[in-house]
N, C-alpha and C positions, 0 to 999 in steps of 0.2 A: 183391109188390114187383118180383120179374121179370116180371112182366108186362106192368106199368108200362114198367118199363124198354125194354123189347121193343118198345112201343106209340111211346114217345118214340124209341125208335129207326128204326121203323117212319116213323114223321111225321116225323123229319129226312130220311129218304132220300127221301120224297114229297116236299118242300118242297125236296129237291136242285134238283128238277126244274121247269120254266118254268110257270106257273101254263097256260098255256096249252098245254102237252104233252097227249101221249095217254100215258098213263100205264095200264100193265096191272099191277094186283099181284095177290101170293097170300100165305097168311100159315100153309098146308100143303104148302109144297115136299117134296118127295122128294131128299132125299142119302143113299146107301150108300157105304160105303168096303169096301175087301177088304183083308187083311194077309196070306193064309191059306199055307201052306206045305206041299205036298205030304205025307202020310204024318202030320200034328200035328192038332190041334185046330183048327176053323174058327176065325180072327178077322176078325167081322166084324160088320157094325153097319149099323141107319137110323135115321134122324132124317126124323119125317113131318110137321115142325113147322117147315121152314124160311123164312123170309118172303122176298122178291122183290120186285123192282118192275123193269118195263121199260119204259123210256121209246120207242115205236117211230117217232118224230121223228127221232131220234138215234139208235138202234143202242144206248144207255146202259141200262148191265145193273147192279144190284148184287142181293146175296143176303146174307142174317145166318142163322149157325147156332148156335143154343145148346148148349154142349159135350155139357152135362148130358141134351140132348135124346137121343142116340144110344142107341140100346137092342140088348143083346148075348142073345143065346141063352144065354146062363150069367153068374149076376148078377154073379159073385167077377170076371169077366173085365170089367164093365162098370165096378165096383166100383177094381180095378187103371186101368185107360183115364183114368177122372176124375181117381183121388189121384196114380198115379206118371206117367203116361207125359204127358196133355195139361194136367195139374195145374188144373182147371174151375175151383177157386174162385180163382188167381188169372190165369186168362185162361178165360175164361167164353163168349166167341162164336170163333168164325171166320166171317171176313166175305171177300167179293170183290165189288170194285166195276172195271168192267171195260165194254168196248165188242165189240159185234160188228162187223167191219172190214163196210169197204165196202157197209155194210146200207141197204140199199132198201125201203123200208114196201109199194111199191106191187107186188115181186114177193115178198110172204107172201101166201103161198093155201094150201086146203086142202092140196096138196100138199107132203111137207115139202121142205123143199129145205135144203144142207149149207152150214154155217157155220161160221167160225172165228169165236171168242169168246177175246178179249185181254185179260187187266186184272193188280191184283194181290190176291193173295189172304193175307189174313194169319191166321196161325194159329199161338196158343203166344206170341203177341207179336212176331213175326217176318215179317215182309213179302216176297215175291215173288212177282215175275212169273212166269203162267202163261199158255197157251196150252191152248186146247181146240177141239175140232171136234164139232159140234152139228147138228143138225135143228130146223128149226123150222117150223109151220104156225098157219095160224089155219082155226078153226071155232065157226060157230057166236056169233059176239063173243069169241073166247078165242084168247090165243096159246100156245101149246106150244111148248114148249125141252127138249129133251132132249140129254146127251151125256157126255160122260167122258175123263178125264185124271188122268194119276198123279205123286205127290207121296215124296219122300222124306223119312223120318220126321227123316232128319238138317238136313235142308237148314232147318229149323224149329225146330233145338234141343231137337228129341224124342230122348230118350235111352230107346235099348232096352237095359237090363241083361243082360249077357255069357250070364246063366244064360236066359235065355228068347229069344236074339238069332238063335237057327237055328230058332225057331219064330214069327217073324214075318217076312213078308215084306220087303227091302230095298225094295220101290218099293209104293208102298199105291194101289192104284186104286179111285176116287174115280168113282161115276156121281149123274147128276141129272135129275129130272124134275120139268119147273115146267107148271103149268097155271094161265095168269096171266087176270084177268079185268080188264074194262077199267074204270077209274074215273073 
């Protein structure tokens, strides 16, 4: 049934787009996040399941991550992440739908070259605006985007409980890696 889901998801974000776009997706993005705290137990996570589409007409970027997809080095920590802190079954994706400013199709080449990536990104139920700085190349028929920016667990109505709140990081950074193919 989530997959479905994901699929139907997947086809609206395609169907965002001018039937006539060049449209690159992937439906195994790379997201990692970091929370890790000096001297405490690593918190941290990927999810190699993320889908994408970039429309490279437009600079138009979005990505869907399924909560449940993130996977931890210690399952009780992956186990805690889903039930207390991002509550998966009742906000189940984190999505960003967003533009890269002032994007040119015609200077993406093998070479990466450095981009800001604008949109909003919602997560926990809760929407805001981020800013990210990125690399992007193509090769091959494939675009690449890679890049990273950090979020606060508050600013999302993530609650870290008092007892565990010196062992997770105040700003959680957030890297990604898309290898988008063209459709």
């Amino acid at each position: 049934m989530l997959k479905i889901k994901l699929s139907l998801l997947t086809l609206f974000l395609l169907g965002a787009v001018s039937a006539n776009a060049q449209k690159y997706i992937t439906k195994n993005g790379n997201v990692k996040f970091e929370a890790s705290v000096p001297s405490f137990e690593e918190v941290a996570a990927e999810s190699k399941s993320t889908s994408a589409v970039f429309e490279i007409s437009t600079g138009d970027f979005a990505a869907l991550t399924l909560m449940k997809g993130f996977r931890f080095k210690v399952a009780l920590m992956e186990e805690h992440f889903n039930e207390n802190y991002v509550e998966s079954d009742k906000y189940p994706k984190a999505s960003f739908k967003g533009k890269i400013e002032d994007f040119d199709a015609s200077k993406v080449t093998a070479t990466e070259k450095i981009v800001t990536i604008t949109g909003d990104l919602t997560l926990h139920g809760v929407t805001k605006k981020v800013s990210s700085t990125a690399k992007i190349s193509k090769s091959e028929g494939a675009i690449k985007i890679t890049g990273s920016f950090s979020v606060k667990p508050e600013d999302f109505d993530i609650k870290i409980p008092k007892i565990v709140s010196k062992k997770v990081a105040d700003k959680v950074s957030v890297d990604y890696n898309f290898l988008l193919n063209k459709q």
